[in-house]
VMD Tcl script that draws the C-alpha trace (Angstrom):
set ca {
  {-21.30 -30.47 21.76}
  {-20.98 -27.12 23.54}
  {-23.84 -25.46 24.66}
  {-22.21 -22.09 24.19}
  {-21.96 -21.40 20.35}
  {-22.31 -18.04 17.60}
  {-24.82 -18.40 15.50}
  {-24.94 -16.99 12.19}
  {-28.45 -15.45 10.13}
  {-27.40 -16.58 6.72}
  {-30.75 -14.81 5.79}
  {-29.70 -11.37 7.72}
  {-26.34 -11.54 5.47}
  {-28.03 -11.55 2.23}
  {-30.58 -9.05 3.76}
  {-28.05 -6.39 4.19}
  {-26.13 -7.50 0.80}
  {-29.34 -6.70 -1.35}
  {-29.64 -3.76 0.75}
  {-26.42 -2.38 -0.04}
  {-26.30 -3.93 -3.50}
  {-29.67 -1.61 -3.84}
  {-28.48 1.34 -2.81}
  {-25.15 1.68 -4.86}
  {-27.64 0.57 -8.11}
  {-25.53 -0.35 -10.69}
  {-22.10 -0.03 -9.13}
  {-20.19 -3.80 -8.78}
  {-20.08 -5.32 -5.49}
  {-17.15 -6.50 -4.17}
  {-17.48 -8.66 -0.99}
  {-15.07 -8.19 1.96}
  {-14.94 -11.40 3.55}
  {-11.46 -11.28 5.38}
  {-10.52 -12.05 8.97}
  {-13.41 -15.39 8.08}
  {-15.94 -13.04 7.24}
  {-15.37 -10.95 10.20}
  {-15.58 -13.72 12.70}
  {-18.66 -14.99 11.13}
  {-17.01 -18.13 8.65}
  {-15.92 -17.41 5.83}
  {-16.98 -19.80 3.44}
  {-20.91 -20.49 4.58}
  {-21.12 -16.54 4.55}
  {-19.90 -16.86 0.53}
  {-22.05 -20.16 -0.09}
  {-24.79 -17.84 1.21}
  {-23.62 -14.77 -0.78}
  {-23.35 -17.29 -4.21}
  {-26.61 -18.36 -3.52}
  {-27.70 -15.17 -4.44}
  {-27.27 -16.11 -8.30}
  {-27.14 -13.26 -10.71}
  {-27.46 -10.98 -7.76}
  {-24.19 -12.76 -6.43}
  {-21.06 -10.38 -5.86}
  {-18.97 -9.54 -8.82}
  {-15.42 -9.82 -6.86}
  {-14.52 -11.11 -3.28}
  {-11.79 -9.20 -1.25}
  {-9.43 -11.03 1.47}
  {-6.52 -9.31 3.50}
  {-4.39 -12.62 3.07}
  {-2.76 -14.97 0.25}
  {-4.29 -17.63 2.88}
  {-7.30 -16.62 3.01}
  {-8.10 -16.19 -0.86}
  {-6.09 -19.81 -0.87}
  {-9.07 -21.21 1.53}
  {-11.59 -19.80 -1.03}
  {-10.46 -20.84 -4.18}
  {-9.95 -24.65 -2.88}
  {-13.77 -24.57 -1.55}
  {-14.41 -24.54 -5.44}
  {-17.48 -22.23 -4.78}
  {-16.23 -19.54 -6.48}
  {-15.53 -18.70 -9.89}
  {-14.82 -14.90 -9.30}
  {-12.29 -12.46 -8.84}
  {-10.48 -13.11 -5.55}
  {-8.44 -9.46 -4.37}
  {-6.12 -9.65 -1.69}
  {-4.97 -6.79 -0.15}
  {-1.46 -7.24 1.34}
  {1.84 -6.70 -0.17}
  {3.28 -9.81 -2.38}
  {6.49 -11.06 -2.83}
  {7.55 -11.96 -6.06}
  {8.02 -15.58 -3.78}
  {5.05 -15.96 -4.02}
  {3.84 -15.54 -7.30}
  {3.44 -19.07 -8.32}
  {1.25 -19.65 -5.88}
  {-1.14 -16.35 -6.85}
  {-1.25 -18.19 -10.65}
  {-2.09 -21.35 -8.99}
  {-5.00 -20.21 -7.46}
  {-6.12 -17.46 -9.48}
  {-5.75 -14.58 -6.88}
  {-4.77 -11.31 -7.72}
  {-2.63 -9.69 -5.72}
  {-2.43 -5.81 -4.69}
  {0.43 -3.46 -6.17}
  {1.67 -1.53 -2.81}
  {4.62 0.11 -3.70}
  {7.26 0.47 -6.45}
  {9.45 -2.12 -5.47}
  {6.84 -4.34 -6.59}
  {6.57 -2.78 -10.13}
  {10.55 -3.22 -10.05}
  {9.97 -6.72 -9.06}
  {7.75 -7.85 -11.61}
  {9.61 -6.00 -14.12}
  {12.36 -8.30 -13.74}
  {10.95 -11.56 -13.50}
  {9.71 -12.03 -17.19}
  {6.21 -13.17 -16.55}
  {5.39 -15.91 -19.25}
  {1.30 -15.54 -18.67}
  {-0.99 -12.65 -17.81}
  {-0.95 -11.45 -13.92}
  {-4.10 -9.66 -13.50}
  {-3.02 -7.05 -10.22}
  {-4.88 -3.98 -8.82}
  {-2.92 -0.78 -7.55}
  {-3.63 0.67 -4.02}
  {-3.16 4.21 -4.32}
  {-2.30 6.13 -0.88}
  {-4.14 9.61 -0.78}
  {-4.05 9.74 3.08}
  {-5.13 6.32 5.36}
  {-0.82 6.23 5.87}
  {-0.84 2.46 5.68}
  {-0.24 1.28 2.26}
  {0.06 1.93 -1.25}
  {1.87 4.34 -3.81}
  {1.85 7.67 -3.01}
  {-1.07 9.74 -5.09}
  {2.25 11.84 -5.95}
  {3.62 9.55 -7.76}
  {0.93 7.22 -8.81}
  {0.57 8.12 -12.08}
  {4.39 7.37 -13.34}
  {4.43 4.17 -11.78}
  {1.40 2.75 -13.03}
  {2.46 4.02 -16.49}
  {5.49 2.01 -15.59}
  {3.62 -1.04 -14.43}
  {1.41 -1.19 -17.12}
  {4.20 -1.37 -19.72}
  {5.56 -4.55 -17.91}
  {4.93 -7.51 -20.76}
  {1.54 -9.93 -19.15}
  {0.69 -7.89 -16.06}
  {-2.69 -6.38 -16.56}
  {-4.21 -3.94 -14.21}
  {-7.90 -5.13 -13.47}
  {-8.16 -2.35 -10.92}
  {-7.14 0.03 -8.92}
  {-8.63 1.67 -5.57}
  {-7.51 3.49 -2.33}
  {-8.49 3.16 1.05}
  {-11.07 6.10 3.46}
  {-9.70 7.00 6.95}
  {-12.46 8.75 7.62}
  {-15.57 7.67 5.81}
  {-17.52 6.96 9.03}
  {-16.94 10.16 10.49}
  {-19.49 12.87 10.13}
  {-17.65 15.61 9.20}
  {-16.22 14.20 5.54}
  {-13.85 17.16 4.68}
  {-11.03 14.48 4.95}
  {-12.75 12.07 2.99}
  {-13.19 14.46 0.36}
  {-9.90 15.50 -0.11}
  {-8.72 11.90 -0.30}
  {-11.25 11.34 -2.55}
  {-10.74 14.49 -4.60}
  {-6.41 13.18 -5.07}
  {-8.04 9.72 -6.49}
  {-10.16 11.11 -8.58}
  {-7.08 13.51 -9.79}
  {-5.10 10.06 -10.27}
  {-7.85 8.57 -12.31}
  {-8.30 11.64 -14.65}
  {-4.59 11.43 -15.19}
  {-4.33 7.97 -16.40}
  {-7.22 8.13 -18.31}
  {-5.94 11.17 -20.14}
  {-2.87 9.58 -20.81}
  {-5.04 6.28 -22.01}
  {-3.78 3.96 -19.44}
  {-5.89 0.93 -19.00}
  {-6.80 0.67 -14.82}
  {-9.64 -1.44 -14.94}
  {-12.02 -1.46 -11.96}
  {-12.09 1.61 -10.04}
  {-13.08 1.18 -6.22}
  {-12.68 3.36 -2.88}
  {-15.96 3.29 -1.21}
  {-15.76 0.53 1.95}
  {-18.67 0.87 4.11}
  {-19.09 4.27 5.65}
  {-18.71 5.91 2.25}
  {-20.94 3.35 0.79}
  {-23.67 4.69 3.64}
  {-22.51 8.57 3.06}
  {-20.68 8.79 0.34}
  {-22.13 8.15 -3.45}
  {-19.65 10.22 -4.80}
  {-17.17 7.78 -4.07}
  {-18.78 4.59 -5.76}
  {-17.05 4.33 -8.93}
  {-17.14 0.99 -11.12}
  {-17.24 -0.97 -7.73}
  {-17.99 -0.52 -3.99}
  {-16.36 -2.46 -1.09}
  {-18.76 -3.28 1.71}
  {-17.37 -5.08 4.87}
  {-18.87 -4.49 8.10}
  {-21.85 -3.29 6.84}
  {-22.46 -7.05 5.20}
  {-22.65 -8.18 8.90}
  {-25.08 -5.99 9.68}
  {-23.38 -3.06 11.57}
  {-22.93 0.47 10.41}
  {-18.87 1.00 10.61}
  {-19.39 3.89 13.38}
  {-22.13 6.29 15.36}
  {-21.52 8.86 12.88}
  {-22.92 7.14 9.93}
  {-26.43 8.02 8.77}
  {-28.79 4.59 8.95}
  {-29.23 5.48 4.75}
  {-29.23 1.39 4.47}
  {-31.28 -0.45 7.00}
  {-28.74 -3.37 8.35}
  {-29.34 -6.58 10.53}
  {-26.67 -8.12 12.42}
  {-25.99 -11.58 11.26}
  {-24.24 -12.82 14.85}
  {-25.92 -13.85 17.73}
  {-24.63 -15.18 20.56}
  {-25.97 -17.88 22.59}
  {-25.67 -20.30 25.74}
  {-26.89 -21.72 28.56}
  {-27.50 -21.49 32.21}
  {-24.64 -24.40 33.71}
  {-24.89 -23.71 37.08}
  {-27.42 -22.26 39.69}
  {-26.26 -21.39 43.21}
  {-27.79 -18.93 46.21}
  {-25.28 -16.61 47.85}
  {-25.49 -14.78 51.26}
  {-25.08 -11.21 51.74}
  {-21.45 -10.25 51.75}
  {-20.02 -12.89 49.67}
  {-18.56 -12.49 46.80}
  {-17.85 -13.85 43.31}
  {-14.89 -14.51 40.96}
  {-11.64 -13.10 40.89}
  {-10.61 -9.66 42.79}
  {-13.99 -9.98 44.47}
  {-15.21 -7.45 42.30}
  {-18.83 -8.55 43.08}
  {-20.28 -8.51 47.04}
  {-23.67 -9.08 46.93}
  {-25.80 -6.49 48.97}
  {-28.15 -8.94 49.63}
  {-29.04 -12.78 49.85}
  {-29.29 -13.41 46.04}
  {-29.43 -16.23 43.26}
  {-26.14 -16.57 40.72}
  {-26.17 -18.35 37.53}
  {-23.04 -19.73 35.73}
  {-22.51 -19.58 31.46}
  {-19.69 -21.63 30.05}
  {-18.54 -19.02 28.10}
  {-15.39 -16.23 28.48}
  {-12.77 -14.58 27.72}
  {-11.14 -17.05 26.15}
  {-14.07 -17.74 23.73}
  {-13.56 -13.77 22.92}
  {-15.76 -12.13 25.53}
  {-13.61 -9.12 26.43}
  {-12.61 -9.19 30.40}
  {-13.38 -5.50 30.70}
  {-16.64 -5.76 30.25}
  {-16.93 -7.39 33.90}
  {-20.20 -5.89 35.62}
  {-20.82 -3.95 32.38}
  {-22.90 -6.33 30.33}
  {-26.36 -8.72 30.19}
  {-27.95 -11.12 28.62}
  {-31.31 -11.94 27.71}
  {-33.78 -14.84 29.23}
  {-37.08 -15.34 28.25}
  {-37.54 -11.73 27.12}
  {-35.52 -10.60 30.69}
  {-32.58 -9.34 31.09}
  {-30.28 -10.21 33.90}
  {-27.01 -8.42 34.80}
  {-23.46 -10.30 34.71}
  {-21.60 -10.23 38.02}
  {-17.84 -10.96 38.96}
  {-14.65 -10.82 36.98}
  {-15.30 -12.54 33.47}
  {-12.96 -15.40 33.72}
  {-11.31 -17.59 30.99}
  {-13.93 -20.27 30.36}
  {-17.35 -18.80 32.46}
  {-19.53 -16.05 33.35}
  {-21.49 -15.08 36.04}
  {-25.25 -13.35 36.06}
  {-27.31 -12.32 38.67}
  {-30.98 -13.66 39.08}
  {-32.23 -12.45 42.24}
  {-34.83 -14.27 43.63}
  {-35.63 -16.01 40.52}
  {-34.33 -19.31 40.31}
  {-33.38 -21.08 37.20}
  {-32.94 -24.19 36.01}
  {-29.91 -25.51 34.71}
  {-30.19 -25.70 30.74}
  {-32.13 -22.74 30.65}
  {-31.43 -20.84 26.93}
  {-29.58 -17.15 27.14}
  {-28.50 -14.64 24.94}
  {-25.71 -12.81 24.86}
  {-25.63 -11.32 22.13}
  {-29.10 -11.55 20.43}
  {-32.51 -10.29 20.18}
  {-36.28 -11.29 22.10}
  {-39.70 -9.35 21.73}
  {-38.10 -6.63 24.07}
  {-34.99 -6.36 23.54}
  {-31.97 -6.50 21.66}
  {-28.10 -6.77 22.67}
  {-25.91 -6.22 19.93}
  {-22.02 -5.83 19.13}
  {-22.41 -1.87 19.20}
  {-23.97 -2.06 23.16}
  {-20.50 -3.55 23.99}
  {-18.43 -1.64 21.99}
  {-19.82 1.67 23.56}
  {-18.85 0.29 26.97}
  {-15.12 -0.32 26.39}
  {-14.27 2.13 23.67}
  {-14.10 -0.67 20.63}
  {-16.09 -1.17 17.90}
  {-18.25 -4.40 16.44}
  {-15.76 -4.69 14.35}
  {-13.04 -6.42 17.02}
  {-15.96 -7.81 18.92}
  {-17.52 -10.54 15.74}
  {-13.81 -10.95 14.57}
  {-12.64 -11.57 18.26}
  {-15.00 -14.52 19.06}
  {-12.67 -17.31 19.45}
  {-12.28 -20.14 17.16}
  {-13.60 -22.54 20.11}
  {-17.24 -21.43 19.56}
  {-18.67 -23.43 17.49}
  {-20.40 -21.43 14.87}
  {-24.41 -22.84 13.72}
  {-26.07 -21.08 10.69}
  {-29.25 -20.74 9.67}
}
mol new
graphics top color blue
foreach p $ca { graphics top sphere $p radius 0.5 }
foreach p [lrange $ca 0 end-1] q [lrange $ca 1 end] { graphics top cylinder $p $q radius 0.2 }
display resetview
């Protein structure tokens, strides 16, 4: 087996899931586990999450009919599956079949299932739009169309939510006034006695920030894996990351002054020094711009990677020391000293955790514990 491979603190997930869960009291949890959990496998992050028993999450969230698919055939869970993307009416046979519930984006949708004379109950939840500009009925018109949806014969609405552009910023004055049109939406319907169901909005930042915005439910995502969604964020929840990084030392070599290393020569050592080689790169979802930018961690010591960061290997510096081949690293991780961690690589190429734990390749293995 490859010695380069992610592994995964089951215990750190279910750290920062009772952390959340405690902070949003007795708000519903939904758990975000699209894109596989954000890079972190999917369905041993929801064994782990189940384990939790009646502390387990109420609903699970997915961005994909596939992905909610993949769940549902585990057999591990016997909640409420939400995906988030637009349906076709196509595909409705195959939401019944496995018990998803798909998301109401836009009227054409209502139209849709207006037509099709649904012979059994379609539980769906509405996305409102009150400012992200991605997806969902328009605030303006939100009220009429649910009224119109939720005359359609066997659709129920078990819930209905909207989406923060802005949560993880400090200044909220945005996320308020989104926040302010849902709750307009909400006191609307329920004047008019319209069933919604669940009512949700609060994803990670305003689950940190924002306790106005919790509602029946809450939605964390990157905050489950142990990151806080920005810098902006207070640390109000105390998080662990639940993705480390680790690999070996492949190859050892000594280099003269002058000569270089990898591709573009982007490395000339200044002096007579030792190199070390880690089968691990771009490919596997370690981003090439980080070349000369990054470390990893040996033994509590750091060493600093050198050359371009190819396809399949990296390249660190050792000095004088010389290691042996074999020899355990981190690259993304944590000793007594220090810690590297999806937010020290983010900072140094203008990204955030987010695309670095979802962008590790599907060619590292990933081990839990």
């Amino acid at each position: 087996m490859r010695p380069t491979y992610a592994l995964i603190n089951l215990s750190n997930l279910k750290y920062n899931y009772l952390q959340i869960k405690k902070k949003v009291k007795n708000s519903k949890m939904m758990a975000v586990v699209k894109a596989d959990a954000y890079g972190h496998g999917m369905i041993k992050c929801v064994e782990a999450l189940q384990s939790l028993k009646n502390n387990r999450p109420d609903y699970y969230a997915v961005a994909l009919f596939e992905e909610g698919k993949e769940l549902r055939k585990s057999k591990i869970v016997d909640q409420p599956i939400l995906t988030f993307s637009p349906f076709t009416s196509d595909e409705l046979k195959e939401y019944y079949r496995f018990d998803l519930m798909p998301t109401i984006t836009n009227a054409d949708q209502i139209k849709q299932l207006s037509s099709l004379k649904l012979s059994k109950k379609l539980k769906v939840h509405v996305n409102i739009e009150t400012g992200m500009g991605r997806l969902g009925i328009s605030y303006k018109e939100a009220v009429e169309q649910i009224i119109r949806l939720s005359k359609i014969k066997n659709v129920v609405v078990d819930g209905i939510y909207t989406h923060f552009a802005t949560s993880d910023e400090k200044d909220k004055t945005y996320a308020n006034q989104q926040l302010n049109r849902f709750k307009k939406v909400i006191e609307e319907l329920k004047f008019q006695k319209i069933e919604i169901g669940k009512i949700h909005c609060a994803n990670s930042g305003a689950i940190i920030d924002m306790p106005e915005s919790y509602f029946d439910m809450v939605r964390p995502g990157i905050s489950l894996y142990g990151y806080y969604p920005s810098l902006e964020t207070s640390e109000s929840i105390k998080l662990k990351p639940v993705m480390s990084i680790i690999s070996e030392v492949e190859n050892v070599r000594k280099i003269k002054k002058g000569e270089s290393v990898s591709y573009g020569r982007r490395y000339i050592a200044k002096n007579e020094t030792n190199i070390f080689t880690v089968p691990i790169g771009y490919a596997d979802g370690i981003p090439r711009n980080l070349t000369n930018k990054i470390e990893c961690i040996i033994s509590d010591k750091k060493f600093k990677q050198i050359g371009t960061i190819t396809m399949d290997r990296l390249m660190f510096e050792s000095g004088s020391k010389l290691l042996k081949t074999g020899t355990n690293i981190q690259l993304l991780g944590k000793s007594k000293s220090y810690e590297i961690n999806a937010w020290d690589w983010s900072k140094l190429i203008n990204a955030i955790p987010y695309e670095i734990t979802c962008g590790i390749s599907k060619r590292v293995p990933r081990k839990y514990k």
